[in-house]
C-alpha positions in Angstrom: -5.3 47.9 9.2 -3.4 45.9 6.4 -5.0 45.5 3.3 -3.4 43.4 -0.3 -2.5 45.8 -2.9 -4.1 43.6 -5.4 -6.3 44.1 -8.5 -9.3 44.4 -5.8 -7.2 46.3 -2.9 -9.9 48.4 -2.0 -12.4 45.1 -0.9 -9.6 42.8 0.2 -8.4 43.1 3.5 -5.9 40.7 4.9 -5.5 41.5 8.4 -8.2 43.2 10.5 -8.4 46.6 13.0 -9.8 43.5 14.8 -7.2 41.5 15.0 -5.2 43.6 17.2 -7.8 45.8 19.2 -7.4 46.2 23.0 -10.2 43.5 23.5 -7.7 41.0 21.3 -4.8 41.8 22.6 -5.6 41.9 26.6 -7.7 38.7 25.9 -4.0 36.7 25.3 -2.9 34.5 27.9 0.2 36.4 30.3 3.1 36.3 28.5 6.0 34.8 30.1 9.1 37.8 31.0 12.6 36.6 30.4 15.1 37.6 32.9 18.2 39.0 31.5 22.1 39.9 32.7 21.7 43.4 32.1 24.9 44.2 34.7 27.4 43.3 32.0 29.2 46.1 30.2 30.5 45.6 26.7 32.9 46.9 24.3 31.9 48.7 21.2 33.8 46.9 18.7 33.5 44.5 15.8 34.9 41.2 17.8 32.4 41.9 20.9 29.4 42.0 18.3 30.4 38.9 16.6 31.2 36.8 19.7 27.0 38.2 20.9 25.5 37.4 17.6 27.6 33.8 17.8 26.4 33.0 21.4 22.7 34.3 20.4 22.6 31.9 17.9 23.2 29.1 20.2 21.2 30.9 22.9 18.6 30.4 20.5 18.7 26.9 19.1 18.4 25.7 22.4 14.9 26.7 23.1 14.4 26.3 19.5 16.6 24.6 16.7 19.2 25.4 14.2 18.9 25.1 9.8 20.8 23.7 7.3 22.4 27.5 7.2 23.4 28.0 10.7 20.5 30.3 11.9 18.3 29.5 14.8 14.6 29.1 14.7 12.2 29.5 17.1 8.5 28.6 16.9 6.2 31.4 18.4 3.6 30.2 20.6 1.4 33.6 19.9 1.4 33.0 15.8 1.9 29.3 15.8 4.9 30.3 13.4 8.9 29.4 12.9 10.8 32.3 12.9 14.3 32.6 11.4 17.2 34.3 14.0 20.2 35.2 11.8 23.2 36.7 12.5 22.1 39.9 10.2 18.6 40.7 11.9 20.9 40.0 15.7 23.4 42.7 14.1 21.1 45.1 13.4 20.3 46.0 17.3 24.0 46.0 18.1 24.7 48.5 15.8 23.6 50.9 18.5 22.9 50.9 22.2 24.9 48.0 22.4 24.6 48.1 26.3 20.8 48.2 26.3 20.4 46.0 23.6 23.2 43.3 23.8 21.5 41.1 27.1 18.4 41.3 24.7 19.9 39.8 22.1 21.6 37.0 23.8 18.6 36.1 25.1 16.4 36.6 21.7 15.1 33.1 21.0 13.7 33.1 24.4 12.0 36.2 24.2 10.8 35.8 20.6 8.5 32.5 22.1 7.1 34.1 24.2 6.4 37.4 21.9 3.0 38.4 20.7 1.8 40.1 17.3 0.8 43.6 17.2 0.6 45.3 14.0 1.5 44.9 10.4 3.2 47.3 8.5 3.0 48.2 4.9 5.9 49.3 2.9 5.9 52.4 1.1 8.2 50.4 -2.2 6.2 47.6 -3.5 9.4 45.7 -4.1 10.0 45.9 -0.2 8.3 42.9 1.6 6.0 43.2 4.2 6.5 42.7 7.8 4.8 42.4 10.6 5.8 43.4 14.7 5.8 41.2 17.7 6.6 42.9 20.9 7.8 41.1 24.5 9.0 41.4 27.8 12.1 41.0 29.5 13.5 42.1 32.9 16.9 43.3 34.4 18.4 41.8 37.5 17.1 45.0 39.3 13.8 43.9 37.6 14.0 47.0 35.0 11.5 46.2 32.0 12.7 45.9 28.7 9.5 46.2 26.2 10.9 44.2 23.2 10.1 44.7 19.5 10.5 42.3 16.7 10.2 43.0 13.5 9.9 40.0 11.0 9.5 39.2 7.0 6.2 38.0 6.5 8.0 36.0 3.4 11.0 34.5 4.7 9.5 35.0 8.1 13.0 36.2 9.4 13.3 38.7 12.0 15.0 41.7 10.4 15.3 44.0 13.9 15.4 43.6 17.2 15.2 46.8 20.0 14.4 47.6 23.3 11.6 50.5 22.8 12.9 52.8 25.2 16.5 54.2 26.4 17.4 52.8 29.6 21.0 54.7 29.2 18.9 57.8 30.6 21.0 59.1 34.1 19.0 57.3 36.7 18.9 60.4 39.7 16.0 61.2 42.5 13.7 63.4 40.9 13.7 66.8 42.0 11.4 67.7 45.3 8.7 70.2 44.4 8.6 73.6 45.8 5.5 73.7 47.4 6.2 70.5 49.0 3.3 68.0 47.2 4.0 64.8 46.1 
């Protein structure tokens, strides 16, 4: 669990174990899954990131709306919060995996709604802020899950990450028939 580092850390706890035990969590209403274009193969290059974060942005607005500073933000049902999209928090997952993670991204702001809080996290530097993670769902054409992790600011409440958890680049072959012929 999270506690304040204030004068009286050790008997002021802002977020509970309780908050996000399995009874909490599988007590949340379905979460919607967003289907994504994951048949699209991209370029690694400065341009092709740029022209994803750009039509992210928009993506975005559109299910939520855009500030005085460009960026997209979408209100999440699960924390009844507005949450900042920027171009630097989209960049961030394009920096690698930008196969797996690009139809992600152009799709954030819709998966972002739909996300739901999971854990806090604590910085080891005191002058780094803290954050919390939201995780959702989307799906492939082929209907491949993508489990998606957010990780936002709790102060400017702007999401600073965005990543599929697992490597879909894995070389999809049968799996190997056993020897002694069980299933």
């Amino acid at each position: 669990y999270m506690q304040n580092r204030g004068k009286n850390s050790e008997h002021s706890v802002k977020y509970s174990e309780r908050e996000y035990s399995y009874e909490v969590l599988t007590a949340k209403p379905d979460m919607k899954v967003t289907e994504i274009d994951d048949s699209v193969t991209y370029t690694a290059n400065s341009e092709t990131r740029k022209q994803i974060v750009s039509q992210a942005i928009k993506n975005a607005a559109s299910i939520g709306y855009t500030n005085e500073n460009g960026n997209a933000v979408i209100h999440v049902k699960d924390i009844d919060t507005d949450i900042l999209v920027g171009a630097n928090g989209l960049k961030h997952g394009l920096d690698r995996r930008l196969n797996i993670n690009a139809p992600i991204i152009l799709k954030a702001g819709e998966i972002l709604e739909n996300a739901i809080r999971i854990n806090e996290m604590l910085p080891r530097d005191m002058n780094i802020s803290n954050s919390y993670a939201l995780i959702s769902m989307a799906k492939g054409s082929d209907h491949t899950p993508y489990p998606v992790l957010f990780v936002v600011n709790r102060f400017t409440n702007e999401v600073t990450s965005i990543d599929v958890l697992y490597s879909l680049n894995a070389k999809k072959e049968s799996a190997p028939l056993n020897e002694a012929g069980v299933p």
